[in-house]
GURO-697105 format. One record per residue (C-alpha): chain; residue number from 1; z negated, y, x negated. Coordinates in steps of 0.25 Angstrom, whole numbers. Layout:
BEGIN
+----+-----+-------+-------+-------+
: ch :   i :     z :     y :     x :
+----+-----+-------+-------+-------+
:  A : NUM :     Z :     Y :     X :
...
+----+-----+-------+-------+-------+
This chain:
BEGIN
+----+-----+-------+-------+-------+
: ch :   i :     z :     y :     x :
+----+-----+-------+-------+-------+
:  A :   1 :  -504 :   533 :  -373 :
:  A :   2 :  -496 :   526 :  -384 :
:  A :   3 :  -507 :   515 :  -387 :
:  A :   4 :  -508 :   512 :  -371 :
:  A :   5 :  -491 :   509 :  -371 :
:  A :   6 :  -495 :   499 :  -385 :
:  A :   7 :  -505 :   491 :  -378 :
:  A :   8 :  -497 :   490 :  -366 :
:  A :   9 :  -486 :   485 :  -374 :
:  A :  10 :  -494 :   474 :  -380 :
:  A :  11 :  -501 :   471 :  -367 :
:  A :  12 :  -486 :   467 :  -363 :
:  A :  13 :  -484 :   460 :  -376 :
:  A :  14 :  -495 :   452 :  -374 :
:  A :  15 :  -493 :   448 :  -362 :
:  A :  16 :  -478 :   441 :  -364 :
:  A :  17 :  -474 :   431 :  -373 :
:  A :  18 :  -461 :   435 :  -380 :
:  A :  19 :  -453 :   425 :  -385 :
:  A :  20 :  -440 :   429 :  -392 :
:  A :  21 :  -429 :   419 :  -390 :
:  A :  22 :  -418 :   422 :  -397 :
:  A :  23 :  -411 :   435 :  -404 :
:  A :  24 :  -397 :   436 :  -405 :
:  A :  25 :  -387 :   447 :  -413 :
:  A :  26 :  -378 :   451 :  -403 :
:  A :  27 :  -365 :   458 :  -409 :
:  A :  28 :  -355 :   469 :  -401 :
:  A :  29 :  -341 :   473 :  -408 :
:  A :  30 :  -338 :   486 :  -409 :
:  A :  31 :  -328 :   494 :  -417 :
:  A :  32 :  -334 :   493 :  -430 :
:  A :  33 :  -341 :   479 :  -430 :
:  A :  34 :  -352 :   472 :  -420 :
:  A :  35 :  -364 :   479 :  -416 :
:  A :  36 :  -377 :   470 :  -416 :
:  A :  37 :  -388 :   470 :  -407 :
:  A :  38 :  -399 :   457 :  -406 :
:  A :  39 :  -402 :   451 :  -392 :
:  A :  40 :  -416 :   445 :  -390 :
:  A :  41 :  -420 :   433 :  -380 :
:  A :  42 :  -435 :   435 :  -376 :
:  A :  43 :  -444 :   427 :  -369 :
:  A :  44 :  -457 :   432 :  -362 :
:  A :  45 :  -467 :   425 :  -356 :
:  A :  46 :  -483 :   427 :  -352 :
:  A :  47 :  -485 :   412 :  -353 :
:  A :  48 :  -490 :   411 :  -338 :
:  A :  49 :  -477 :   410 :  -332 :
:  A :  50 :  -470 :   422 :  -335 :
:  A :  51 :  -457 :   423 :  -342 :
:  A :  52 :  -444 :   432 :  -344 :
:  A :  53 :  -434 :   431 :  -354 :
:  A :  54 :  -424 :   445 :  -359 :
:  A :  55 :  -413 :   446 :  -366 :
:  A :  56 :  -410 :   459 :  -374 :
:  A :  57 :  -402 :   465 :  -385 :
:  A :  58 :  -405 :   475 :  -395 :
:  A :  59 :  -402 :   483 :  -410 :
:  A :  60 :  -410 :   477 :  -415 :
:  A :  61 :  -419 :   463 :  -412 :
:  A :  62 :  -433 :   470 :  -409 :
:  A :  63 :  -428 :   477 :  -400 :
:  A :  64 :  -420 :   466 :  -394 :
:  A :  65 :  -433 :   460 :  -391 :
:  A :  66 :  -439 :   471 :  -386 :
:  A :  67 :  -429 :   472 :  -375 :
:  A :  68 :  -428 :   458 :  -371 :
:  A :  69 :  -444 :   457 :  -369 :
:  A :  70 :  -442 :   469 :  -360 :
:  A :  71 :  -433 :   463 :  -352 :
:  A :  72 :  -440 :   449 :  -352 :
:  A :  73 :  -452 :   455 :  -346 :
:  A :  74 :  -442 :   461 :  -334 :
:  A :  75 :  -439 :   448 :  -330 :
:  A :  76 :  -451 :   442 :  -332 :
:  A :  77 :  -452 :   429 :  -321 :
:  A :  78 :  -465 :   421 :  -317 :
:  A :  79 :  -464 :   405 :  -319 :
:  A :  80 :  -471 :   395 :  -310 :
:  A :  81 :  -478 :   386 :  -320 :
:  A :  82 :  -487 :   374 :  -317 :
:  A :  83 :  -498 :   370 :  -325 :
:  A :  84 :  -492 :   375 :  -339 :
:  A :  85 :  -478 :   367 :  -336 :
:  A :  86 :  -466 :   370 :  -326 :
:  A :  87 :  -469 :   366 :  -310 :
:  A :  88 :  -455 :   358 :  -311 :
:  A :  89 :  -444 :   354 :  -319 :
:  A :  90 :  -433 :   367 :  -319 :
:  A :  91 :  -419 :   367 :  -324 :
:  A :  92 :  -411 :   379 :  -324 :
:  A :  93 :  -398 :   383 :  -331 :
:  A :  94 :  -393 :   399 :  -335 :
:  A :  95 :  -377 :   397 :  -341 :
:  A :  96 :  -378 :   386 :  -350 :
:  A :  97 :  -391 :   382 :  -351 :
:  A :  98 :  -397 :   372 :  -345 :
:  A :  99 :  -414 :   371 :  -345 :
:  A : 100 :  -422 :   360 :  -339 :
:  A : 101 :  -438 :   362 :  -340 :
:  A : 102 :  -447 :   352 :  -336 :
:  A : 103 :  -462 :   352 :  -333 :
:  A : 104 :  -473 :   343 :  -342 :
:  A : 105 :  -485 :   338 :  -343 :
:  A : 106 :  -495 :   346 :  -351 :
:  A : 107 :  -496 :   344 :  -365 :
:  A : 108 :  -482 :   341 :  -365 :
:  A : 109 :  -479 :   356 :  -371 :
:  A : 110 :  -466 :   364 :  -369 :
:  A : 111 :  -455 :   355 :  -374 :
:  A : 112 :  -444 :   365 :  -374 :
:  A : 113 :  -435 :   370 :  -385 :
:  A : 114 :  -431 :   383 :  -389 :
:  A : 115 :  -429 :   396 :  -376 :
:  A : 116 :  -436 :   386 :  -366 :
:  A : 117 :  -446 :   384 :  -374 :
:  A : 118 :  -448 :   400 :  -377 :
:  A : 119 :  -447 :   402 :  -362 :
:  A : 120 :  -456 :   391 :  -357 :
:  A : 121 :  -468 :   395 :  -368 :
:  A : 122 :  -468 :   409 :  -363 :
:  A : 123 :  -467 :   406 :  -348 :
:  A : 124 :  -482 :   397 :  -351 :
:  A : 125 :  -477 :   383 :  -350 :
:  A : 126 :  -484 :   375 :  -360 :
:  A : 127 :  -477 :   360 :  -354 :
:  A : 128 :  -464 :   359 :  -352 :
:  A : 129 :  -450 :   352 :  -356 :
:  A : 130 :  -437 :   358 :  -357 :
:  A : 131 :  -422 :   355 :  -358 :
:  A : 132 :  -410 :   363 :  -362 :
:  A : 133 :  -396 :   359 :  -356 :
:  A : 134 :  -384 :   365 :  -359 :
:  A : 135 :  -384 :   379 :  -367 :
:  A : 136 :  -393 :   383 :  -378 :
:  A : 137 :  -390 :   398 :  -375 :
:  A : 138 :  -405 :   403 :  -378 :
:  A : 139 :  -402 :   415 :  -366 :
:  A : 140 :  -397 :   405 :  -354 :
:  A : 141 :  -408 :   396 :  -359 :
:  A : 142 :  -420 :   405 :  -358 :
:  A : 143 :  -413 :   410 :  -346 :
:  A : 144 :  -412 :   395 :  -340 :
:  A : 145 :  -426 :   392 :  -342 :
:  A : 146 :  -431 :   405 :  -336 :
:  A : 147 :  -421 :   401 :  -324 :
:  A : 148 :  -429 :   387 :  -326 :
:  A : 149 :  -442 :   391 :  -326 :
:  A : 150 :  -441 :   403 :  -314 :
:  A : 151 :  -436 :   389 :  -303 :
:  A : 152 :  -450 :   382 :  -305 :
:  A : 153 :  -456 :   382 :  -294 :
:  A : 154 :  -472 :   383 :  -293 :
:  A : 155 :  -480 :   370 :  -290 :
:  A : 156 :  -484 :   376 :  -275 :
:  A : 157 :  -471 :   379 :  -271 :
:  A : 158 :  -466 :   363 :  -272 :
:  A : 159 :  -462 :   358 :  -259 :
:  A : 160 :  -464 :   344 :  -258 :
:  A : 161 :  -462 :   336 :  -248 :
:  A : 162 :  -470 :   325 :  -252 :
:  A : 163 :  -482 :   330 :  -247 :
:  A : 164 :  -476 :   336 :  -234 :
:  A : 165 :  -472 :   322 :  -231 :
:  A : 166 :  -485 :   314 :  -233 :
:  A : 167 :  -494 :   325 :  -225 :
:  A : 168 :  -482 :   324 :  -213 :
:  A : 169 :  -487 :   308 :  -214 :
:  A : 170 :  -501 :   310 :  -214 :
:  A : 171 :  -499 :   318 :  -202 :
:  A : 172 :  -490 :   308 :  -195 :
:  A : 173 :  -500 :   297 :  -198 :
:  A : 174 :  -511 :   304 :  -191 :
:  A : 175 :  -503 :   307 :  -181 :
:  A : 176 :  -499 :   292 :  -177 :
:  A : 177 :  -515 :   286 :  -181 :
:  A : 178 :  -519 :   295 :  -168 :
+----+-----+-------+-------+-------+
């Protein structure tokens, strides 16, 4: 029974990317000093357009982590990509944290630095651009790109009025050549 929980464990393992962002030691004051506990950034991602960052503190850093992939894999959202790049250029902004991403061509690679970077590898985009405005805040930027990345809107679902327009004029030209 034991064996069956270990293999489901790494099964789950396996099948997310887990990116630590960044670990903090956070401090409270009591009456005889400051109590410390470490917060953990996570990133996850399966690389095929899934992705979910959490946010957790613990007693000690381990399981800080722990608890912040738990809570990553809770709100876990799927990403419209397009050919291993964004559909569309996105900007977004949480707080103070301004993030601007950018489709490319392929071969161009993820030219992103730092928390945009982390989120854009394990979400599966393998060309992209980024660029951060504002705040360096690694939690409202990882936030700001999530918020970024769930506005793309797939390739299908464009509306463009191009096409609508030229098909109307085939239809009028036929029209008046009978």
């Amino acid at each position: 029974m034991n064996e069956k929980n270990v293999s489901k464990d790494l099964q789950e393992e396996k099948q997310f990317d887990e990116r630590v962002v960044h670990i903090d030691r956070v401090a409270r004051v009591v009456k005889g000093g400051r109590r410390f506990r470490f917060r953990a950034l996570v990133v996850i991602g399966d690389r095929k357009g899934k992705v979910g960052i959490g946010i957790a503190k613990g007693a000690d850093v381990t399981a800080a982590i722990s608890k912040a992939v738990e809570d990553a894999k809770k709100h876990l959202i799927t990403i419209n990509l397009y050919k291993g790049t964004l559909p569309h250029e996105a900007t977004a902004k949480v707080s103070g944290a301004n993030i601007l991403i950018l489709p490319a061509a392929p071969g161009t690679g993820l030219i992103a630095g730092g928390v945009v970077r982390m989120v854009l590898e394990v979400t599966g985009v393998s060309n992209a651009l980024s660029k951060s405005f504002g705040s360096t805040n690694k939690i409202n930027c990882a936030y700001a790109t999530l918020r970024a990345l769930e506005s793309l809107q797939s390739a299908k679902d464009w509306h463009t009025t191009k096409l609508q327009a030229s098909s109307k004029e085939k239809a009028k030209e036929k029209v008046v050549a009978k």
